[in-house]
C-alpha positions as a Markdown table, in Angstrom:
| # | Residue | x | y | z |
|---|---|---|---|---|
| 1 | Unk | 147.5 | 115.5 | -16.3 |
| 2 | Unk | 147.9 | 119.1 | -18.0 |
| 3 | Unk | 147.8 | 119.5 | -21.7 |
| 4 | Unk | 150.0 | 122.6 | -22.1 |
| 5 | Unk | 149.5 | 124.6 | -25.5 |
| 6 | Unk | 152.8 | 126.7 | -26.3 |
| 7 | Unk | 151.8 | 129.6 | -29.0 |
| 8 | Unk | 153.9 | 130.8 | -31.7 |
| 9 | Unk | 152.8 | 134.2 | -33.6 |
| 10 | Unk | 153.6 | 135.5 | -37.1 |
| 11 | Unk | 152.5 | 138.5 | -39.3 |
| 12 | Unk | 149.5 | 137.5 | -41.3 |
| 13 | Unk | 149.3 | 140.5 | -44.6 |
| 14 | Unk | 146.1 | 141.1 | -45.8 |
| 15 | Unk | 143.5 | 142.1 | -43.4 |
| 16 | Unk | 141.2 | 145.2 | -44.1 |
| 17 | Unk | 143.0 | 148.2 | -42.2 |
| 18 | Unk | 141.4 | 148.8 | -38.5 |
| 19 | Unk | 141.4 | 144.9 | -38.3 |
| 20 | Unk | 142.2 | 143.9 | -34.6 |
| 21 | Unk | 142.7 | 140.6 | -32.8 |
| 22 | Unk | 140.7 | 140.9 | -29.6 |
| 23 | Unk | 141.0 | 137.5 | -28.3 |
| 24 | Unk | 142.8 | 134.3 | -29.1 |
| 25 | Unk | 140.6 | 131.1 | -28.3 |
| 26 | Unk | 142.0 | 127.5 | -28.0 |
| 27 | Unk | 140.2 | 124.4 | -27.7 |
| 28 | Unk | 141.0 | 121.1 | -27.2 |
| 29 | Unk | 138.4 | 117.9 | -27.5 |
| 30 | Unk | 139.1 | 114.2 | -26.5 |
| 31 | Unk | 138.1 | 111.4 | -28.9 |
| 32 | Unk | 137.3 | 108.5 | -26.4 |
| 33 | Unk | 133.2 | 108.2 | -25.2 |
| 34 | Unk | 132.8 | 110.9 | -22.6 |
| 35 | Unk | 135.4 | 112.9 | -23.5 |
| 36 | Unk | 134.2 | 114.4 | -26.7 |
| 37 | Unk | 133.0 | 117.9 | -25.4 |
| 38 | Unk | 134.9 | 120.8 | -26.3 |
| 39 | Unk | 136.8 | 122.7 | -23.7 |
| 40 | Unk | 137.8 | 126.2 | -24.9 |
| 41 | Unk | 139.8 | 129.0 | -23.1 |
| 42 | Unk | 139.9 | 132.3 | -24.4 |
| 43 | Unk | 143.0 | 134.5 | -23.9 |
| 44 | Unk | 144.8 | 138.1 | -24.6 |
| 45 | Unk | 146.3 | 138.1 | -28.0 |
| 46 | Unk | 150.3 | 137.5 | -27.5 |
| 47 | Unk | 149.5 | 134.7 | -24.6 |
| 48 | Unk | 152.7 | 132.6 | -24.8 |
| 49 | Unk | 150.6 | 129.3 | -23.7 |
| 50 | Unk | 147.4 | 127.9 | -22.4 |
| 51 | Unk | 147.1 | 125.6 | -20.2 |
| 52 | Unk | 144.3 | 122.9 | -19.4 |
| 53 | Unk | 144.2 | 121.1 | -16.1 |
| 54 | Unk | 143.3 | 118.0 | -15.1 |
| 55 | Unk | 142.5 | 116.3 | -19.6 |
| 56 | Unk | 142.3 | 112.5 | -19.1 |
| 57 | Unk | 144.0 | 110.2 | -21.1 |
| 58 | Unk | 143.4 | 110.0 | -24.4 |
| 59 | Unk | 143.9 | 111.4 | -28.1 |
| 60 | Unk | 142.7 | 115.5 | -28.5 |
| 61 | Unk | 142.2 | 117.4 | -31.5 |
| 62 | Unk | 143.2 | 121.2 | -30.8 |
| 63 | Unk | 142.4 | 124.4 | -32.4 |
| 64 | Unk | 144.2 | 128.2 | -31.7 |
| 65 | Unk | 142.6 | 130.7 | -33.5 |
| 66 | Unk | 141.9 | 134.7 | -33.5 |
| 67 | Unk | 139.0 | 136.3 | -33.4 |
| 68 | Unk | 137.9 | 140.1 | -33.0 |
| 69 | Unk | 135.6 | 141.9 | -30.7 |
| 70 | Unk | 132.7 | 140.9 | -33.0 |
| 71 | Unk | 133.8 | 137.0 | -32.3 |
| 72 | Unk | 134.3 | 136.8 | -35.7 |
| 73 | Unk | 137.2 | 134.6 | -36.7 |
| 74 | Unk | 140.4 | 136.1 | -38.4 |
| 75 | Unk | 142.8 | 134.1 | -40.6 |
| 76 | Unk | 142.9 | 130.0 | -40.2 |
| 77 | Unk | 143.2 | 128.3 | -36.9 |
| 78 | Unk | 146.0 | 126.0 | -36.1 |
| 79 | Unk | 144.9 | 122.7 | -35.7 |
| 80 | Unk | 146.6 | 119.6 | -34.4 |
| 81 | Unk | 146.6 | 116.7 | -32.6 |
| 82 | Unk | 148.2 | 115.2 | -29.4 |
| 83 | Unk | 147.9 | 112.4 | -27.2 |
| 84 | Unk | 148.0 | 112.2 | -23.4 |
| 85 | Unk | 149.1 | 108.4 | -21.6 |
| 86 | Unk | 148.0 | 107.7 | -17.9 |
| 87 | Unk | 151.3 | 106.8 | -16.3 |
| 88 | Unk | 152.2 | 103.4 | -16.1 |
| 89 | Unk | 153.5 | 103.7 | -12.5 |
| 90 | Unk | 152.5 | 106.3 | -9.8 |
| 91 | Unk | 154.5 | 107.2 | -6.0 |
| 92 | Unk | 152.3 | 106.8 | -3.1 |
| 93 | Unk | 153.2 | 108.1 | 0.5 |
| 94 | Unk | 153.2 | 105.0 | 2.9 |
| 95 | Unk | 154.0 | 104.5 | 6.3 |
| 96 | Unk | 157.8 | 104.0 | 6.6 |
| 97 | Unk | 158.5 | 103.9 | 10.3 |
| 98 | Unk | 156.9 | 104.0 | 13.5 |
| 99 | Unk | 158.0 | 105.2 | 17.3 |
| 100 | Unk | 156.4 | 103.9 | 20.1 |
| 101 | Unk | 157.1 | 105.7 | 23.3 |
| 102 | Unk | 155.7 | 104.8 | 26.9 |
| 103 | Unk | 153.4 | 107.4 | 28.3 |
């Protein structure tokens, strides 16, 4: 399964003038035994979405953030939650037909 992350911006006031966001970073960590290390992807700022391949099932916490070229963290992440379920039915490809010549 893919967890996909759609980003929303806004205009944050207050930062010191010469303040620039360098990076955006999201992460996303599982809550079931051996799933509970982080996975982080760092993007351009202005990313419409990140997306993470191949999350098992279970409940993640996420976090979207900014940081600047110093890695130092600007405003308040967005954090969240989600969950992803296994499907409860999958398609496989079996054999349907055969043809049998004479040779």
């Amino acid at each position: 399964m893919n967890a996909l992350l759609a980003i929303a911006y806004a205009l944050v006031p207050g930062f010191p003038a010469g303040s620039v966001v360098a990076n955006i970073v999201a992460t996303i960590t599982g809550s079931a035994s051996g799933n509970t290390t982080p996975q982080s992807q760092t993007v351009a700022p202005g990313t419409a979405s990140v997306t993470f391949a191949g999350v098992a099932a279970d409940t993640y916490t996420y976090s979207v953030g900014a940081v600047d070229a110093n890695n130092n963290t600007l405003g308040t992440a967005v954090t969240g939650s989600f969950t992803i379920t296994a499907p409860s039915t999958i398609s496989l490809n079996l054999p349907a037909s055969v043809t049998v010549t004479q040779g």
